[in-house]
C-alpha positions as CSV (number, residue, x, y, z in Angstrom):
1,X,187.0,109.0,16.7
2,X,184.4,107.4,18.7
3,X,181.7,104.6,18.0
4,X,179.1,107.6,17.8
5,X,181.1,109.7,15.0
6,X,181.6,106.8,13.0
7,X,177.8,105.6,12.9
8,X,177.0,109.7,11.9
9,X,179.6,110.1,9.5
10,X,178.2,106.1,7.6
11,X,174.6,107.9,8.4
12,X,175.6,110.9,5.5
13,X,177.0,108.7,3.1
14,X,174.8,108.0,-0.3
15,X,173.0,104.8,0.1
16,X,175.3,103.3,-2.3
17,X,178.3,103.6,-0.2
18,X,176.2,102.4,3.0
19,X,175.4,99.2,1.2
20,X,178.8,98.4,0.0
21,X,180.4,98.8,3.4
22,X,177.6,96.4,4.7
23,X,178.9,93.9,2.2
24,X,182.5,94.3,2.9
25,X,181.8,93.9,6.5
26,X,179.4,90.6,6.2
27,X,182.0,89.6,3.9
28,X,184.4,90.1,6.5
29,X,182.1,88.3,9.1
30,X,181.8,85.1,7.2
31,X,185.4,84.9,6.3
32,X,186.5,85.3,9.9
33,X,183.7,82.8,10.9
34,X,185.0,80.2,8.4
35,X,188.5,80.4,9.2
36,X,187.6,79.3,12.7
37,X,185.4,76.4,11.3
38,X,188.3,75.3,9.4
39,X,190.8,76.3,12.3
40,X,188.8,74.0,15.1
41,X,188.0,71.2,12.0
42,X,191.7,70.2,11.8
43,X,191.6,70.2,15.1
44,X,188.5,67.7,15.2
45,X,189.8,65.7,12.4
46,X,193.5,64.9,14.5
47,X,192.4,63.9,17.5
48,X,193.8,61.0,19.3
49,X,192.1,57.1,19.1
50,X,191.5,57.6,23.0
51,X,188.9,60.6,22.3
52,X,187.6,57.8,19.9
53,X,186.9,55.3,21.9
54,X,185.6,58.1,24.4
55,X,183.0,59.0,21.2
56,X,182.3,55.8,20.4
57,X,181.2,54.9,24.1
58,X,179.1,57.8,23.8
59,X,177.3,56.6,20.7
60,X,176.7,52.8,22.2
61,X,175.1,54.6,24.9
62,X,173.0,56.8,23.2
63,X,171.8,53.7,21.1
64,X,170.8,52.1,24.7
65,X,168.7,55.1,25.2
66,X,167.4,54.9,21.8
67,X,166.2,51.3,22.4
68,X,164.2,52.0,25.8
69,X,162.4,55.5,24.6
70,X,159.4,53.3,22.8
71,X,159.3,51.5,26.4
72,X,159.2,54.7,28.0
73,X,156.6,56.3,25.7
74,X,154.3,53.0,26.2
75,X,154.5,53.7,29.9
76,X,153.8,57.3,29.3
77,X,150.8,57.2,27.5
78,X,149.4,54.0,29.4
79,X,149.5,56.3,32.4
80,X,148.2,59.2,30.9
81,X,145.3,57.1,29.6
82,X,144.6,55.7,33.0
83,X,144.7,59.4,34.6
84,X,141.9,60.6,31.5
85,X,139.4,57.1,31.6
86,X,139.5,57.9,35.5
87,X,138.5,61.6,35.2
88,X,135.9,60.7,32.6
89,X,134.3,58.1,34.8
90,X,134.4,60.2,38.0
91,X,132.4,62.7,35.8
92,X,130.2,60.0,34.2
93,X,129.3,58.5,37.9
94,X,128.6,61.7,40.0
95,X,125.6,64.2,39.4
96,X,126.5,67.4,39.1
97,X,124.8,69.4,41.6
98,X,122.2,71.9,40.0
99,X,123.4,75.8,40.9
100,X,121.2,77.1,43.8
101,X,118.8,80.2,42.8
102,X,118.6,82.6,46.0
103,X,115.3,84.8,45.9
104,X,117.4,87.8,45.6
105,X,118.7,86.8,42.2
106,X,115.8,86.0,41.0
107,X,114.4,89.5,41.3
108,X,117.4,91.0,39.7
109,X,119.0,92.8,42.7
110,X,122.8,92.1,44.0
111,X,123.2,91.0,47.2
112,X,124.3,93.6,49.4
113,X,126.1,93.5,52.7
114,X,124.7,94.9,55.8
115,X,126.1,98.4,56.8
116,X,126.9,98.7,60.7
């Protein structure tokens, strides 16, 4: 019996049927999916003081980083302050130039190229 068969033969089944075999199978799912939990939490829960001490390095470094984020986002947005004032007095200081009107334009008609 192949994949296939089994999804038509579960197809012709009264709905009722359909839904409890959904629910057995999530059922199913979740217990499997807990047992591991539980399987790789005693496994977590025993480990030796040396993966502590590992962990706990981890953590006093992670604190470091912690402590110079607010340094780094000062820098960041000091920088991307200077880069926005800069643009907006660049575009405060020049003229724009006024867009140039040719005669052809004016009239309505596209410019056309010249045909050889």
């Amino acid at each position: 019996m192949s994949l296939i068969d089994f999804i038509e033969n579960l197809q012709r089944k009264p709905r009722h049927v359909r839904i409890q075999i959904m629910w057995v199978g999530t059922t199913l799912g979740a217990i499997i999916i807990f047992g591991f939990w539980l399987w790789s939490l005693t496994g977590l829960l025993t480990q030796s003081p040396k993966a502590n001490e590992q962990n706990n390095k981890a953590l006093q470094s992670l604190g470091e980083i912690k402590k110079e984020v607010p340094g780094l986002w000062q820098s960041l947005n000091a920088g991307i302050s200077n880069v926005i004032n800069t643009a907006k007095e660049e575009m405060n200081s020049s003229p724009s130039p006024a867009p140039s009107i040719s005669p052809d334009s004016q009239t309505g008609q596209a410019e056309r190229l010249p045909i050889q």
